[in-house]
N, C-alpha and C positions, 0 to 999 in steps of 0.2 A: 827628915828625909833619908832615905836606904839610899845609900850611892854607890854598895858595891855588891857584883853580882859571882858568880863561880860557877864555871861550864866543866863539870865531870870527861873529861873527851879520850880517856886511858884506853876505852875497849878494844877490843879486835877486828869487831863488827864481821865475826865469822859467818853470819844468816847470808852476805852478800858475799861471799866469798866464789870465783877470784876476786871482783872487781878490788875486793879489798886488801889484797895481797900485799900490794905495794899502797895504796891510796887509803889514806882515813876517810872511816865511813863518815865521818863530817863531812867531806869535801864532796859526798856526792852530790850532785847538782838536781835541783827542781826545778826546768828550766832550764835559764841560764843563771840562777844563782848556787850556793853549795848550801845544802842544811845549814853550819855552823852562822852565814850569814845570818838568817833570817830569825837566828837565834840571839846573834850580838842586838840585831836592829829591834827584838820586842824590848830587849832590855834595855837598850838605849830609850826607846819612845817612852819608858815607864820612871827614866830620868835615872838610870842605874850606869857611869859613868867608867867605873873602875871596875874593869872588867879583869877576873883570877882564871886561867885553865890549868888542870886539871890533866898533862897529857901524859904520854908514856912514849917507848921507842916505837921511832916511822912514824910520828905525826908532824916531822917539820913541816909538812905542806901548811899547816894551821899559822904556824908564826909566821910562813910566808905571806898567806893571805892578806895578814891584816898588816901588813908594810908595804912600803911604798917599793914598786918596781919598776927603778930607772930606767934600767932599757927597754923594759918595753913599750912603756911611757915616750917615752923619747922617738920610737919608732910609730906611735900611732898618734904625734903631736898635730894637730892642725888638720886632721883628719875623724869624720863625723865617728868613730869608735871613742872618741875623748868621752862621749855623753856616757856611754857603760859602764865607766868606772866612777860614776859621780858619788853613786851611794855608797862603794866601799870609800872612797877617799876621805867622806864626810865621817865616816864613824872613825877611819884611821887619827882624822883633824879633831876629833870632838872625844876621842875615848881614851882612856891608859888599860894598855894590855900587858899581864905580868901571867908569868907561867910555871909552875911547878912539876918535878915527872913523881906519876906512882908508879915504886918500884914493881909493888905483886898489884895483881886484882882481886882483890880482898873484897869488894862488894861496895855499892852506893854509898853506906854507910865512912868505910875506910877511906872511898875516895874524898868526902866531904871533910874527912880529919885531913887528911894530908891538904888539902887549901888551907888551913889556919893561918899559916904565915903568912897566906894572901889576902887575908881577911880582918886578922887582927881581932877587937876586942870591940866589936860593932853588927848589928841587923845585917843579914846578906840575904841575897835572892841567889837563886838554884835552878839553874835551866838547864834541863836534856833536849840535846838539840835533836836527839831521834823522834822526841814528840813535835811535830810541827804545829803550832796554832794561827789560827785568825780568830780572834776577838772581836764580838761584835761592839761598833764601836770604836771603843780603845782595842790595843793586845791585855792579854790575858794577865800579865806581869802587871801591868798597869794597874789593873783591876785589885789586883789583889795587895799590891803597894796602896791604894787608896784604901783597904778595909785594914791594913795593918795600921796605919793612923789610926784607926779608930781602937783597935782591941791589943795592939801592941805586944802581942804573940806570935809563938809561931803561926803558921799557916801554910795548906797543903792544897793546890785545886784537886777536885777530884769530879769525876762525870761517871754518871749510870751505864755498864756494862752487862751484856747478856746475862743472866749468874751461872752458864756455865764454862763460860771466861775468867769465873774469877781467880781460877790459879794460877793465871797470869799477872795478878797485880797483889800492889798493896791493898787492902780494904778494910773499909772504917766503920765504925757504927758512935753512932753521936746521939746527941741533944739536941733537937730543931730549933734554932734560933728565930731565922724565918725559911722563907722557901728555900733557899739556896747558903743559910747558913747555918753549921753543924758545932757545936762543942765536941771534942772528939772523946768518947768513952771508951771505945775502945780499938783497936790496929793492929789486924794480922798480916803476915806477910804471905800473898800467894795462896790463900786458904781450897781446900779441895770446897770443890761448889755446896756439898750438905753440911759444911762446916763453915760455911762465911758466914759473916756474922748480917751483912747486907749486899748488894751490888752496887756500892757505892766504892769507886776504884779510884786509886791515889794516880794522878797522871803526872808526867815529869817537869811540873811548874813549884817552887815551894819558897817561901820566905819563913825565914830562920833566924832565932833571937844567940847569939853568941854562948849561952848557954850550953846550948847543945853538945858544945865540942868538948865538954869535959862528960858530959852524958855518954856520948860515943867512947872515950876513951874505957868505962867501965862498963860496957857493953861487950858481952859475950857473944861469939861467933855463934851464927846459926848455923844450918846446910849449908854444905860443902866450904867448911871454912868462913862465907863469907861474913861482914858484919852491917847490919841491916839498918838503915835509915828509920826504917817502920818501930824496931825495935827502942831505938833511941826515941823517938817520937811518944811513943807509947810511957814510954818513963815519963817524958819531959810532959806529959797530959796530967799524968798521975799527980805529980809536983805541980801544978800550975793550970796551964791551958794552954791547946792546940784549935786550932780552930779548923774546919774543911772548908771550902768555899764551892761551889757547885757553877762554875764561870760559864759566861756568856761568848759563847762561837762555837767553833769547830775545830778538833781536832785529831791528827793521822799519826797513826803508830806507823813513823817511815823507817822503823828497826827493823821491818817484815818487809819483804817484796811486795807483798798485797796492796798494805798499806802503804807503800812509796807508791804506788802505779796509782793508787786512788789519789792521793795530793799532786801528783803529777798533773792528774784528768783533769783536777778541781781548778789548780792555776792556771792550765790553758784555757779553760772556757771563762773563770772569773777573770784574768790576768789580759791574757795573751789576747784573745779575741778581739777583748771591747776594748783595748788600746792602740788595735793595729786592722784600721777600717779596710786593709783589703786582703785579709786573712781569712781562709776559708774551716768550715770543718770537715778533713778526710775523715771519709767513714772508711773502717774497718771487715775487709771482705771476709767473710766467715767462710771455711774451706771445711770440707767434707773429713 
């Protein structure tokens, strides 16, 4: 069983900027929960317990999160707001959170070395909480911790993108295992669209064999400096095997405003609505 997970959380999240001036873009809220949460809770439900971040300066708000706060506790005690806080209290009661700072932002890659000491010499999962998922079913981590039992490699979810999207992502071209499952042959990062190899795009979910981390270490910086996860991946294919997994649900690139406003839309009408029977939907007056 994977028991421990590592949440990259260093960035600046300048696309939301002010709101992120002072505030990790973790913390913004879908709802009423923050990204970061709904990032702990796939990886908890996928039984991933020991949980590593990955943060940098002005992210205290993230270790305050997941502690306990007395006073305000104290002040909303015996009062129906106790029930809001059930689901963080239970991941606080049932998880170990331990946390690291990178110093530069060196890229996916460098952030994933600098957790090592949070990780140790064992299988980890890899959640960016700017990808939100719902998993059909299970979450997506889940999914892909059950196919690592079977193939005991790395593994990367990845979902079919526009292809003229795809310099926006990592992208893989494989070996069809079955429908939804890929031998990885090959992995570029962000390839211009007449150069991807497919529009099969790496999205911010990954389970990773300990390996890795000496792989990254002799991995050379790509653009601009940074040192690329894809990169690394690409080696560790070459030597071994990477698998892709092509997962079951849906999920919102909440790094973009577009994509925050559309996971937003999705939880009020899946979420909010059919939990709260006298909840209406305002429509939106469209102005000239």
């Amino acid at each position: 069983m994977i028991k421990k997970c590592l949440f990259p959380v260093a960035g600046y999240g300048t696309r939301f900027l002010p709101a992120t001036k002072a505030m990790p873009k973790e913390i913004l809220p879908i709802l009423d929960k923050p990204l970061v949460q709904y990032a702990v809770e796939e990886a908890h439900e996928a039984g991933l317990s020991d949980l590593g971040f990955v943060t940098g300066r002005g992210k205290r708000a993230l270790e305050d999160h997941f502690d306990v706060s007395y006073e305000l506790e104290h002040q909303i005690q015996g009062s129906g707001k106790e029930k809001q806080l059930e689901g963080i209290r239970k991941l606080i009661d049932e998880c170990t959170f331990s946390y690291t700072r990178q110093i530069e932002m060196k890229g996916l890659g460098h952030a994933i070395l600098t957790g090592r000491t949070l990780v140790g010499d064992e299988p980890f999962g890899v959640v960016l909480a700017d990808d939100l998922c719902f998993g059909e079913g299970v979450g997506v981590l889940a999914q892909m911790a059950k196919l690592y039992n079977q193939f005991r490699c790395s593994i990367v979810a990845i979902e079919e993108v526009p292809k003229d999207e795809t310099n926006k992502y990592g992208v893989i071209a494989g070996e069809a295992l079955t429908d939804n499952i890929f031998r990885v042959t090959d992995m570029v990062e962000k390839p211009d669209p007449k150069d991807a190899p497919s529009n099969m795009a790496i999205i911010g979910r990954y389970i990773l064999t300990p390996d890795i981390f000496d792989i990254i270490e002799n991995t050379e910086p790509g653009k601009n400096g940074e040192v690329q996860i894809t990169d690394a991946l690409l080696q560790q294919a070459k030597e071994g095997c990477v698998i892709a997994y092509k997962f079951s649900g849906k999920r919102f690139d909440c790094g973009s405003v577009k994509g925050f406003v559309e996971a937003t839309n999705f939880c009020y009408e899946e979420f909010y609505l059919k939990n709260e029977p006298s909840a209406t939907v305002v429509p939106i007056k469209k102005t000239k």
